[in-house]
N, C-alpha and C positions, 0 to 999 in steps of 0.2 A: 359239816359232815367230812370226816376223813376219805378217803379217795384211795384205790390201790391195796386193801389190805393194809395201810399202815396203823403202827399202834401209838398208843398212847404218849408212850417215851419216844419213840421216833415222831411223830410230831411234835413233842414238844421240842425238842432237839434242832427241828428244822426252822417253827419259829424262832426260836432262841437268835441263833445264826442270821435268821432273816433279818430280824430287829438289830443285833448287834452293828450288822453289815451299812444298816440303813442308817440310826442313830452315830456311828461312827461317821459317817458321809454327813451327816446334817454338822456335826461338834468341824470338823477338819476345813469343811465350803464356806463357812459361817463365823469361824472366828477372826477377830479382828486384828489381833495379836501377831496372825502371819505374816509374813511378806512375799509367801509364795502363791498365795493365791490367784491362778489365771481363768477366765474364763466364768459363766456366769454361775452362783450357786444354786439356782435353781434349776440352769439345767443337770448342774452333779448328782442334786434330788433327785429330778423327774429321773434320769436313767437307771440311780440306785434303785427306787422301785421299782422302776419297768422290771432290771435284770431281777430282782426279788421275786416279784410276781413271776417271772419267767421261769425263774427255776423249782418256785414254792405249792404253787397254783396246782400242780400234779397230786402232791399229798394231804397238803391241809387247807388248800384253797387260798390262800397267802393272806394271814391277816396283817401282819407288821404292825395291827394299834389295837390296845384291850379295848378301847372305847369305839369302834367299826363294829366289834364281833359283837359288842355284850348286848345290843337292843336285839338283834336278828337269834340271836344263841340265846336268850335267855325264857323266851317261848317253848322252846324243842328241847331242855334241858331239863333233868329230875332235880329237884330239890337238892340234891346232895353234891354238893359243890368237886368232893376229890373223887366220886361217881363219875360224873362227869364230864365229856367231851370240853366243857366250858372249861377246864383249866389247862390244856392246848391253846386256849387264845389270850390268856392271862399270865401264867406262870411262864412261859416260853419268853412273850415279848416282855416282861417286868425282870427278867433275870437277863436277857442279852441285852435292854436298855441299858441294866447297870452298870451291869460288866464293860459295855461303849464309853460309860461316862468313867469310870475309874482307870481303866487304860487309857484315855485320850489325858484326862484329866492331871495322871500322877507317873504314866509313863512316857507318853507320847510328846506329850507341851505341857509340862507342869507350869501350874503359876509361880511366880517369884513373889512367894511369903512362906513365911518361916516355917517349922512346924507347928510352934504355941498358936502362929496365928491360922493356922490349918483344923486344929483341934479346937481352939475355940468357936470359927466358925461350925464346925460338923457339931459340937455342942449348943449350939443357936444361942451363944453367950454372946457381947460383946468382946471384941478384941482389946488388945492393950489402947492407949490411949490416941500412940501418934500412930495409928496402924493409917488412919485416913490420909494425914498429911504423905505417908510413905507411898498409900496407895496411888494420890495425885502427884507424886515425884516420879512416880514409875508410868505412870501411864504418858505422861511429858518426854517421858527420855525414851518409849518407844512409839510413839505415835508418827505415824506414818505423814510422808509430804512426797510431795515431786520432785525432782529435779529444781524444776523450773520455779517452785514457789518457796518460799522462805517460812518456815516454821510459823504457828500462831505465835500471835505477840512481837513477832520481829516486823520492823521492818526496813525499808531500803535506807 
């Protein structure tokens, strides 16, 4: 149930943001590819929802995931899906998930492959041939070590 006199487009607005916020904090704490990551990523999680819930919980009760909302919402909901209250908990977080994954993904920390091999994977085709071999040459030259220890495969 929406809360406050808010409407349709404002909630869905507010999950959008929710999700975006959150799923952004999950792609940033979680990838392995950094080397600036300090501190644990769960707790970067647990607080991104807290602060979610904190600011969201007013209007639309904060769902941050279509799959929380759809068992409790789909009892109290008519038939008609863009009717509806249930597409504030769907359309909201399903558009600010994506929107998290193609800014982290393409602006934020792109990966190092080409474009061919970008569109081929978005086409669920195989890539060209030695894309694997490249991919295991790149993951080699940034894979992360300490100080103190010497790369896999080396040794003293």
């Amino acid at each position: 149930q929406l809360n406050n006199e808010t409407t349709t487009g404002q909630a869905v607005t507010v999950e959008l943001f929710l999700t975006f916020q959150l799923v952004l904090c999950v792609f940033a704490s979680t990838d392995e590819r950094r080397e600036d990551n300090l501190g644990s990523p769960a707790l970067s999680i647990g607080l991104s929802v807290a602060v979610g819930h904190l600011l969201g919980i007013r209007y639309t009760g904060c769902s941050m995931n279509p799959a929380r909302s759809f068992a409790p919402a789909a009892g109290f909901c008519s038939p008609h899906f863009l009717s509806s209250p249930l597409q504030v908990f769907w359309v909201g977080p399903l558009i600010g998930a994506a929107a998290a994954s193609i800014l982290y993904n393409f602006v934020l920390f792109p990966q190092a492959k080409t474009l061919s091999e970008r569109l081929a994977i978005l086409k669920g085709c195989e890539p060209e041939q030695d894309w694997a071999e490249r991919e295991a040459r790149r993951r080699q030259s940034v894979e992360l070590h300490s100080p103190q220890s010497l790369p896999r495969g080396m040794s003293e």
